[in-house]
SEDODO-920806 format. One record per atom (N, C-alpha, C, O, CB): residue in three letters; x, y negated, z negated. Coordinates in steps of 0.02 Angstrom, whole numbers, plus 32768, in hexadecimal, padded with zeros to 4 digits. Glycine has a CB too. Layout:
ALAXYZ/...
% end
This chain:
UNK94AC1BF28BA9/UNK94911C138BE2/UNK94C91C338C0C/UNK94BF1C5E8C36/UNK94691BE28C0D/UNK94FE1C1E8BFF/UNK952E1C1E8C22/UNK95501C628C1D/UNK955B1C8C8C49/UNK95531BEA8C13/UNK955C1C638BE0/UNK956F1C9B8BAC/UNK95601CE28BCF/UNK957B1D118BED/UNK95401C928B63/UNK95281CCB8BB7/UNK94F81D128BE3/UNK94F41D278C0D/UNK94D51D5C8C0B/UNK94C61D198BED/UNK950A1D158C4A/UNK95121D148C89/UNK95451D3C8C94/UNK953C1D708CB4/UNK95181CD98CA3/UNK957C1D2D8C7F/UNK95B11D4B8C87/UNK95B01D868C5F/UNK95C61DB58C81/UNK95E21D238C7C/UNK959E1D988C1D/UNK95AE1DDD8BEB/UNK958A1E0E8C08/UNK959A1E3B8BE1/UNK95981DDB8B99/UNK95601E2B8C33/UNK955D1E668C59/UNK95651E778C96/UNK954E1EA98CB1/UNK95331E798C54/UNK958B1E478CB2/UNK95D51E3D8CDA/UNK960A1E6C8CBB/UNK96171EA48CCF/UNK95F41DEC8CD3/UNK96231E4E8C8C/UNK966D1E648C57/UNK963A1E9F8C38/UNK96181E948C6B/UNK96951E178C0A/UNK961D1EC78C1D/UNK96101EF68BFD/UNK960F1F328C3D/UNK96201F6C8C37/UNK95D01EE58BD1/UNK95F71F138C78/UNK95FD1F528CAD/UNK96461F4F8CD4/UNK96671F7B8CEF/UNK95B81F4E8CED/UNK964F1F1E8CD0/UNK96A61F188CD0/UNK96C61F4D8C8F/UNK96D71F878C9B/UNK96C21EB68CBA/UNK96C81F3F8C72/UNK96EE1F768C23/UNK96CF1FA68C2E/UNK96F51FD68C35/UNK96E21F638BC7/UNK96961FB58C32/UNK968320078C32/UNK969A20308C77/UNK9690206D8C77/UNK9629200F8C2B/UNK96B920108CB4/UNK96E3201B8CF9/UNK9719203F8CBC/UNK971D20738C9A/UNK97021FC48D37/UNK973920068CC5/UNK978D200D8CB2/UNK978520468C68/UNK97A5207B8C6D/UNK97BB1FAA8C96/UNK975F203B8C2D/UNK975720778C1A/UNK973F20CC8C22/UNK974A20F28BF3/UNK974620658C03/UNK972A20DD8C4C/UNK9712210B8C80/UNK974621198CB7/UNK974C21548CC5/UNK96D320F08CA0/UNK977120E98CDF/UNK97AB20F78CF7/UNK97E620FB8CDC/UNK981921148CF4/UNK97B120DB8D1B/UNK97E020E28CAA/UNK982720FC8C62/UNK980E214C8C5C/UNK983D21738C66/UNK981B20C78BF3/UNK97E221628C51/UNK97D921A68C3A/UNK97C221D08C5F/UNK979A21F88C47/UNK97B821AC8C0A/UNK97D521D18CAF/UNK97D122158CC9/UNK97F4223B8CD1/UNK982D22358CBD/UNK97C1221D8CEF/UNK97E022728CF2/UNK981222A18CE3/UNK983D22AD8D30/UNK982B229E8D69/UNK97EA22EA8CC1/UNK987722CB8D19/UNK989D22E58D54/UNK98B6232E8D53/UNK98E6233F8D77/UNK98D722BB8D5D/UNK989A23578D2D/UNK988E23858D0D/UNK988C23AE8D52/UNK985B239D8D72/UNK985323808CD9/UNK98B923E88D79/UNK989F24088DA1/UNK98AC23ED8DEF/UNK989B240B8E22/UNK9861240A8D8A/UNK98D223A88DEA/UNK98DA23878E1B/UNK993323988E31/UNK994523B58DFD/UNK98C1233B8E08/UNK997123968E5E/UNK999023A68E67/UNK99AA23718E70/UNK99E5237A8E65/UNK998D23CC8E7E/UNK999B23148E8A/UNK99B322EE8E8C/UNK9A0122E38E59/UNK9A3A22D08E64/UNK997F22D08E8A/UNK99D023038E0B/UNK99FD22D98DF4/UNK9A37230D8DD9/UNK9A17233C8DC2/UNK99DC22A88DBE/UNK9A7123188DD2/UNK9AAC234E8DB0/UNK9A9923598D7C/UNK9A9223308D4F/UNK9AF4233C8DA4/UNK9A8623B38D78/UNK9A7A23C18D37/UNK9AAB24018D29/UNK9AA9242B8D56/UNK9A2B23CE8D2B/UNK9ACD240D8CFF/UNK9B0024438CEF/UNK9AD424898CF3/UNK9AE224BD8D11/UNK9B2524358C9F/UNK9A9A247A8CC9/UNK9A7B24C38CC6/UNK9A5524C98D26/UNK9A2124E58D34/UNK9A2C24C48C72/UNK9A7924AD8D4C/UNK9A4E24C48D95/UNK9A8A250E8D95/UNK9AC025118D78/UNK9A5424768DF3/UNK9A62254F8DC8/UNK9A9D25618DD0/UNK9AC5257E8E13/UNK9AAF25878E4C/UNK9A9F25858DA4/UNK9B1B258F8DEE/UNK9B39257F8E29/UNK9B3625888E58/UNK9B0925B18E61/UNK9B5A25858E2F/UNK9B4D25778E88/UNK9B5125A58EDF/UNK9B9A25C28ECE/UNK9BC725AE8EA9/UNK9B5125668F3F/UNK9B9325FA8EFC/UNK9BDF26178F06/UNK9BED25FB8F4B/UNK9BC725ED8F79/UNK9BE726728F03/UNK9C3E25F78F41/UNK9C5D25EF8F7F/UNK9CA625FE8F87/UNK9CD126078F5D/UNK9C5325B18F92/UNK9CA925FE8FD4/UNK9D01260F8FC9/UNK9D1925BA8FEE/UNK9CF125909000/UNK9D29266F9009/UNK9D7825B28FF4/UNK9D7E2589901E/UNK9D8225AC9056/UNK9D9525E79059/UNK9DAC25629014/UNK9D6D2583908F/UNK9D71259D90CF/UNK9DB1257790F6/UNK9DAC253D90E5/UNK9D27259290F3/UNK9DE8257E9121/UNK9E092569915F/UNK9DF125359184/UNK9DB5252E9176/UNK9E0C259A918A/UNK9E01251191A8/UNK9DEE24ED91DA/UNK9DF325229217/UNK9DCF250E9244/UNK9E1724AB91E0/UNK9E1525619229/UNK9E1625779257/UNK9DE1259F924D/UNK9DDA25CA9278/UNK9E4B258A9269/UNK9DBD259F9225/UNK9D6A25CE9213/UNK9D34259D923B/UNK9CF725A69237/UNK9D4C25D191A6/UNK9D4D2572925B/UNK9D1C253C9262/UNK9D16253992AD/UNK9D3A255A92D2/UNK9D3224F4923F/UNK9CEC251392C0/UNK9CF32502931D/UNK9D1724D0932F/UNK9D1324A19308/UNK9CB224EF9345/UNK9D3C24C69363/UNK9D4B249C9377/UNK9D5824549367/UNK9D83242F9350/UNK9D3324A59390/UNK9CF52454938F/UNK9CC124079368/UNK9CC423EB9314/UNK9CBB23B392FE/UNK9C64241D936D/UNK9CD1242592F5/UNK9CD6242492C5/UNK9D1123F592AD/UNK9D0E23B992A1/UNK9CD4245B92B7/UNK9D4B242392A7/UNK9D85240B92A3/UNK9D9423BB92BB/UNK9DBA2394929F/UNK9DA8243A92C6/UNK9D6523AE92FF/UNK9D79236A930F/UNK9D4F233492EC/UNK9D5922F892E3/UNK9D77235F9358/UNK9D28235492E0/UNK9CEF232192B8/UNK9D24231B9261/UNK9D1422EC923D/UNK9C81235A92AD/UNK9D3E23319255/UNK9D6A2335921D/UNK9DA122F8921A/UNK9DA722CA91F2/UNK9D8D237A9220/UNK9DCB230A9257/UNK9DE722F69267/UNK9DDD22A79264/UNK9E0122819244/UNK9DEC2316928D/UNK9D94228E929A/UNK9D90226C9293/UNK9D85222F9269/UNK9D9021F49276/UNK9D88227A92A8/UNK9D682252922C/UNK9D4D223891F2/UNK9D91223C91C7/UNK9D7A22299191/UNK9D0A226391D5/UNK9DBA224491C0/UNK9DEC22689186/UNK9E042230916E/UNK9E1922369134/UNK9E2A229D919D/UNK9E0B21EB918C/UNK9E2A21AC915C/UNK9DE4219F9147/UNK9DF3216F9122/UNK9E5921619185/UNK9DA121A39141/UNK9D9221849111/UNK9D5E21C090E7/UNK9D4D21EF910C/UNK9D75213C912A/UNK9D4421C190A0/UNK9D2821EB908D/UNK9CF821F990AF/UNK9CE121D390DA/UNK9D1F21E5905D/UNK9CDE223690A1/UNK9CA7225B90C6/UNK9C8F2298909C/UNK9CA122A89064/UNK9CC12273910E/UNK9C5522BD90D2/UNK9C3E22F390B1/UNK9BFE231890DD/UNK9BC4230590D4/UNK9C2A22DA9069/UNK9C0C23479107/UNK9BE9235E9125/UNK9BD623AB9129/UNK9BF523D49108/UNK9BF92347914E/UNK9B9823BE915A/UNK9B9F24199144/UNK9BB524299187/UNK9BCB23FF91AE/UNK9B4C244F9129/UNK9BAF245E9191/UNK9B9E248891DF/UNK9B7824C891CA/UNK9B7D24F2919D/UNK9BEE24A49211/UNK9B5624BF91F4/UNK9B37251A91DC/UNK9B47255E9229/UNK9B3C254A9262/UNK9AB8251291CF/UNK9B5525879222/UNK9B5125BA9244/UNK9B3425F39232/UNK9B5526119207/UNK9B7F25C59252/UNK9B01260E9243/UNK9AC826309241/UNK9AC7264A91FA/UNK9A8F264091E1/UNK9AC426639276/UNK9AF1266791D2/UNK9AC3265F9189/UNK9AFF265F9153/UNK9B0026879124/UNK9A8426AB9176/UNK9B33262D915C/UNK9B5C26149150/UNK9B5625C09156/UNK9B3C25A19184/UNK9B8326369170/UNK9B7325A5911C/UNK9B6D255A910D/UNK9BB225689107/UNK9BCC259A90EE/UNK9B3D253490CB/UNK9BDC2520912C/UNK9C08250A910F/UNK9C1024AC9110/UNK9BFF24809137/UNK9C3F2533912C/UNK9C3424B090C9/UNK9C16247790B0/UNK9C6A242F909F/UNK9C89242A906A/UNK9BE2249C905A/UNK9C72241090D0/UNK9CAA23F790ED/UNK9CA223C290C9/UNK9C6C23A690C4/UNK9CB123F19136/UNK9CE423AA90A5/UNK9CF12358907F/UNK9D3D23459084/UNK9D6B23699099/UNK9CDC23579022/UNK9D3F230F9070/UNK9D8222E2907B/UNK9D6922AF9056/UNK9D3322929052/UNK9D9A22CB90CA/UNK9DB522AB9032/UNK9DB622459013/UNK9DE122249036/UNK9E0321FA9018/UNK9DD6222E8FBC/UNK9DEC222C907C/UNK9E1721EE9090/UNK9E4621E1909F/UNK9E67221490A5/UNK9E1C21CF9079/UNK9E6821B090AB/UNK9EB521C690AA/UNK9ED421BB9067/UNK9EAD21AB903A/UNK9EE1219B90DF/UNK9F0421C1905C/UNK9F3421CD9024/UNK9F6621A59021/UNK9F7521A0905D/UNK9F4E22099023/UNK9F9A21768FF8/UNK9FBA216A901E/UNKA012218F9017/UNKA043218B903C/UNK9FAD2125901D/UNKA00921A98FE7/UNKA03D22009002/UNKA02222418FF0/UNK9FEC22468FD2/UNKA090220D8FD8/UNKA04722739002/UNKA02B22B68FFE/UNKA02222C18FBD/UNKA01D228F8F99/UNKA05222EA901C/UNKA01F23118F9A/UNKA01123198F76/UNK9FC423158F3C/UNK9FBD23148EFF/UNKA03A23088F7B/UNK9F9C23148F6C/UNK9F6923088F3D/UNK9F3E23498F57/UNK9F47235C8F91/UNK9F4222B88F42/UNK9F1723688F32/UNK9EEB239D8F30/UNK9EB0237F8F27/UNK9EAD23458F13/UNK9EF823CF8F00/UNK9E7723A48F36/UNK9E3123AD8F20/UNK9E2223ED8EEC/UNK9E3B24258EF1/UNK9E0623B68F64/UNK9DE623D28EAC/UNK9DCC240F8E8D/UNK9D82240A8E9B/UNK9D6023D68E9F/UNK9DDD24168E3D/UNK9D74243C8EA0/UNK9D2124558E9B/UNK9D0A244B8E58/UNK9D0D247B8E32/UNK9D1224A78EAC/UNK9CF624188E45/UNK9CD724128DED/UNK9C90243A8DFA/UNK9C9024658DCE/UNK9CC423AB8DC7/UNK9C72243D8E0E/UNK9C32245B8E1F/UNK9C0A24578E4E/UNK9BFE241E8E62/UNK9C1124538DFE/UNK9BEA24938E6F/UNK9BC424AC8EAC/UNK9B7924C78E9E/UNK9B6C25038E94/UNK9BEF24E78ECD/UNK9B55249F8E9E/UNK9B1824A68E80/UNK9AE324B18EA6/UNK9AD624898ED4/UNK9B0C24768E5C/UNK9ABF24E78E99/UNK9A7824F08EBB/UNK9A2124E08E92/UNK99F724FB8E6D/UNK9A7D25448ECE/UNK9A2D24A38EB8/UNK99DD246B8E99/UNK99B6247B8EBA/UNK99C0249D8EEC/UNK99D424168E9F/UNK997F24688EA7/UNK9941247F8EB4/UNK992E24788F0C/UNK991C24A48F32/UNK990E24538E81/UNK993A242E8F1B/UNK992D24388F5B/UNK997424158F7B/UNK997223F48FB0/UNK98E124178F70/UNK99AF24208F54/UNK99FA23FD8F7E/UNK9A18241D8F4D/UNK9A04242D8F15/UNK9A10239F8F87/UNK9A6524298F73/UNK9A97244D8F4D/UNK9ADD23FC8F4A/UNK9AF423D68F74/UNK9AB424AA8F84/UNK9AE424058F0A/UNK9B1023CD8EE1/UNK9B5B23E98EE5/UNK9B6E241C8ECA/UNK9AF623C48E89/UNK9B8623B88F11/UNK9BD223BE8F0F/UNK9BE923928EEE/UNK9BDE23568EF1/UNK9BF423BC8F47/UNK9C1923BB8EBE/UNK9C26236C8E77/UNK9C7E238D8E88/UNK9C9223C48E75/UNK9BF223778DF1/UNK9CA2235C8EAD/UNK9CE323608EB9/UNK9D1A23318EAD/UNK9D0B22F58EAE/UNK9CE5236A8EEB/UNK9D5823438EA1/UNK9D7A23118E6D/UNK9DD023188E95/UNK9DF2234B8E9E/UNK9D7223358E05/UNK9DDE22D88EA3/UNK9E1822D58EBF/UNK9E5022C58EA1/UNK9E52228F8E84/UNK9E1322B58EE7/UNK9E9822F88E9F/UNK9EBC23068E53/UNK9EEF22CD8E7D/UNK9EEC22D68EB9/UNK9EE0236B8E31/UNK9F1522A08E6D/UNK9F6022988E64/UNK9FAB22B28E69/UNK9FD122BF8E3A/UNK9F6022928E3E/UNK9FB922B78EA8/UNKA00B22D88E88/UNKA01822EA8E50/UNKA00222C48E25/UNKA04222B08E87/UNKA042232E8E33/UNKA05723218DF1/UNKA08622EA8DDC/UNKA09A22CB8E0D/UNKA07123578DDD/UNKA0A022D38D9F/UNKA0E522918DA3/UNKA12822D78DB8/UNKA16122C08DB9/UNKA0FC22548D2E/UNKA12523138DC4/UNKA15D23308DC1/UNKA16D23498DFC/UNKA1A323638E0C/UNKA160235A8D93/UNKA119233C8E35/UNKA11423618E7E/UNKA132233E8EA5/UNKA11723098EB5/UNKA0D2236E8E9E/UNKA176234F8EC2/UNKA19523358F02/UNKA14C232F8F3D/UNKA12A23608F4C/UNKA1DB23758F1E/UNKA14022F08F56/UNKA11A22E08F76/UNKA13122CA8FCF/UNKA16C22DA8FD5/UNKA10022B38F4A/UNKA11B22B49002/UNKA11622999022/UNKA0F52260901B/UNKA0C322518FFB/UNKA10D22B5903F/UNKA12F22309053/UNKA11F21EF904F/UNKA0E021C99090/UNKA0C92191909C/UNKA16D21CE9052/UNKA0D7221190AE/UNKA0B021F990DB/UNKA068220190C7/UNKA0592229909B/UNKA0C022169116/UNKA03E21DE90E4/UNK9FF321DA90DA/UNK9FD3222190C7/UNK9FF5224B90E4/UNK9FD021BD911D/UNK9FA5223B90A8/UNK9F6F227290BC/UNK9F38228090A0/UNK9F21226B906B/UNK9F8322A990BE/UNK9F1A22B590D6/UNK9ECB22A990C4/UNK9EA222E190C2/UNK9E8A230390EF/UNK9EA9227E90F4/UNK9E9D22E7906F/UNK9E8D231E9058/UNK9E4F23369066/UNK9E1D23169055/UNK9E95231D901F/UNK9E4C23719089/UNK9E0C237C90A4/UNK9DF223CF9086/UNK9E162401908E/UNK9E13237390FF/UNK9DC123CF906D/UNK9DAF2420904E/UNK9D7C243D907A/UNK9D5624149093/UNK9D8B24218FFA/UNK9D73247E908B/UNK9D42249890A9/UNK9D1B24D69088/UNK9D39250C908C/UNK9D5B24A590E3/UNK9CD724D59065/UNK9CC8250C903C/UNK9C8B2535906A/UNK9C6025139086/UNK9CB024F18FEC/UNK9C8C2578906E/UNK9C6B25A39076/UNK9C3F25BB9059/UNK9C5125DC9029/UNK9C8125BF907E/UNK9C0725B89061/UNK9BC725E79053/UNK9B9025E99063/UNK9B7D25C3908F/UNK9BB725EB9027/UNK9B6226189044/UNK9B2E2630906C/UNK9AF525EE9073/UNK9AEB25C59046/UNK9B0E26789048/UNK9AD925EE90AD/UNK9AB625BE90C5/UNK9A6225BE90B3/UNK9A3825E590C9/UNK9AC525C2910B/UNK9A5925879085/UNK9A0C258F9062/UNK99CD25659085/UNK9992256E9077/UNK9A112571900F/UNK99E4253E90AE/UNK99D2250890DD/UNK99CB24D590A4/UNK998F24C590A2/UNK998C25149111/UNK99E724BB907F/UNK99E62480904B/UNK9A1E244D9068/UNK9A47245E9092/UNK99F9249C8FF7/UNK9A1B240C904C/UNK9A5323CB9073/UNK9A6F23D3901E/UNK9A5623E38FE8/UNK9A27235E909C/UNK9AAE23BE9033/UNK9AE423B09013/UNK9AE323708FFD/UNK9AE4233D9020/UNK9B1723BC9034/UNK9AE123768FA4/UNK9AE8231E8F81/UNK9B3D23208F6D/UNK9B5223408F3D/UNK9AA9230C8F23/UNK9B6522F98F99/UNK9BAC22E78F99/UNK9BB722AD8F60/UNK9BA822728F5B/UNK9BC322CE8FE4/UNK9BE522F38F29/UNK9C1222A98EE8/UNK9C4622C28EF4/UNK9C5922FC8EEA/UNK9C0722A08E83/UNK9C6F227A8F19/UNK9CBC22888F08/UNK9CCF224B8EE1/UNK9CC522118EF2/UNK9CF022918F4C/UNK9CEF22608EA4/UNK9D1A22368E8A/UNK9D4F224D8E98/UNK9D6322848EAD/UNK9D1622278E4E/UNK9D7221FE8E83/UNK9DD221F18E8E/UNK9DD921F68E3D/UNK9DB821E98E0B/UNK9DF8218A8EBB/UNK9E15220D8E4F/UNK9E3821FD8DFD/UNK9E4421CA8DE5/UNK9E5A21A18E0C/UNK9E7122118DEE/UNK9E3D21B48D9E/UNK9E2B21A88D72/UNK9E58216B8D58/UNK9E4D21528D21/UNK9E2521DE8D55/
% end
């Protein structure tokens, strides 16, 4: 009696988890897809920026981040990994993606070269990219090297 009780319990249990194994995300922007496509952009200055801006940067700059600003039909789209603990390190743009309903920043933080005379003091690499403003939020990937 017992048995029974429980097996159309577990059968509407498995037919869940089978049915949520197989939907789709097909069309969704959550997730990084190569074929989304790109946004253009340039880098922008910090002196392209306001003020508020700059200090809100500022303020954030030892620890990672990732924020926008918009000015009337212009996005710019502000990140940092942090502090460093010497100079020499760059940021690359691996990809700038326009999803369906969010645009995907997939950014990658390089290493000194072993041959780049560096500084020994702290820093904190901060990128600022330009472009046109779609009213979409920004999904922030920064990786560190490797």
């Amino acid at each position: 009696m017992k048995r029974t009780r429980w097996l159309p319990l577990f059968i509407a249990v498995m037919l869940m988890v089978l049915f949520t194994g197989c939907s789709s995300s097909e069309g969704t922007s959550g997730e990084y897809d190569p074929n989304m496509p790109d946004l253009e952009y340039e880098i922008a200055q910090s002196k392209d920026l306001p003020q508020k801006v700059n200090e809100k940067i500022f303020n954030k700059q030892k620890e990672r981040f990732g924020f926008t600003y918009r000015d009337e039909d212009v996005m710019y789209i502000v990140f940092g990994f942090g502090e460093q603990p010497t100079g020499g390190y760059s940021i690359q743009v691996a990809a700038l993606k326009d999803g369906t309903d969010k645009i995907i920043l997939e950014a990658n933080l390089l290493p000194p070269g072993k041959e780049e005379v560096i500084s020994p003091s702290p820093s904190y690499p901060v990128m600022i990219l330009k472009t046109q403003d779609n009213d979409k939020d920004v999904s922030f990937r920064l990786n560190n090297p490797k």
